[in-house]
C-alpha positions in Angstrom: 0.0 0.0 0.0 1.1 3.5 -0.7 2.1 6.2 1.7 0.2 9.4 0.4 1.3 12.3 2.2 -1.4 14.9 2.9 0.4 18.2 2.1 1.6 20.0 -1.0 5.3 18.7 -2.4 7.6 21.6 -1.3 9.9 23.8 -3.8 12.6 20.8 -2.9 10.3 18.1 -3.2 9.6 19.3 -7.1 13.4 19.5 -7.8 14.4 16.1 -6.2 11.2 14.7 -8.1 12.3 16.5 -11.4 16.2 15.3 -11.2 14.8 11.6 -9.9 12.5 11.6 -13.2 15.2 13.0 -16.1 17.8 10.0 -14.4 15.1 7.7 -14.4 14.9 7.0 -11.0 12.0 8.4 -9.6 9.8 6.4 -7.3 6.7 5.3 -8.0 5.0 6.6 -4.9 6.7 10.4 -5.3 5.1 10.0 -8.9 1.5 9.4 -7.7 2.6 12.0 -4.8 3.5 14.8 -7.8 0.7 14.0 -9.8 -2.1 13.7 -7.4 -1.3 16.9 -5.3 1.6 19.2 -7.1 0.7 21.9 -9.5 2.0 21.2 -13.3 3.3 24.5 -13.9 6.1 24.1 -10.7 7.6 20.8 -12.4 7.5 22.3 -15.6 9.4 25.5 -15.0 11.6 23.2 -13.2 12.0 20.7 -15.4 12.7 23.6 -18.2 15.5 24.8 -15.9 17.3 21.3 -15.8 17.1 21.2 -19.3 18.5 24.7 -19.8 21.2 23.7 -17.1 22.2 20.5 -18.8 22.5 22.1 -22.4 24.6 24.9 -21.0 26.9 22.1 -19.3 27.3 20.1 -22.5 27.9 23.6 -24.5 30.1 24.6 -22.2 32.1 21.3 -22.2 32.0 21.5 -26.1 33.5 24.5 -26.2 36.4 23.6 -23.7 37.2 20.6 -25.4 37.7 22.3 -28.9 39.2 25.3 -27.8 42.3 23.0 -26.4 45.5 22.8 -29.3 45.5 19.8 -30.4 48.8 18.4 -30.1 
């Protein structure tokens, strides 16, 4: 049986829920939890700024790796 807690997710709730989700990880109970009683537009604003922080990471490693001489 599922624990269902009673309040809202919090701000870190929604982050450890978005970062569990995009590694695959995330538990199916905080799934029901986010689903049933978070608002959509918190884990998508979220979830847009992983996205945004993990291109920027990637572009940024890009760029460092073809800026070194290549010897």
């Amino acid at each position: 049986m599922l624990k269902i807690q009673k309040n809202k997710p919090s701000l870190f709730d929604a982050f450890k829920s978005v970062a569990a989700a995009m590694l695959g990880v995330q538990k199916d109970e905080n799934r029901v939890r986010d689903f049933e009683q978070g608002s959509p537009t918190v884990y998508i604003v979220i979830g847009i700024i992983f996205i945004l922080l993990f291109l920027g990471t990637v572009g940024l490693i890009v760029s460092l790796v073809l800026s070194q001489p290549v010897s």
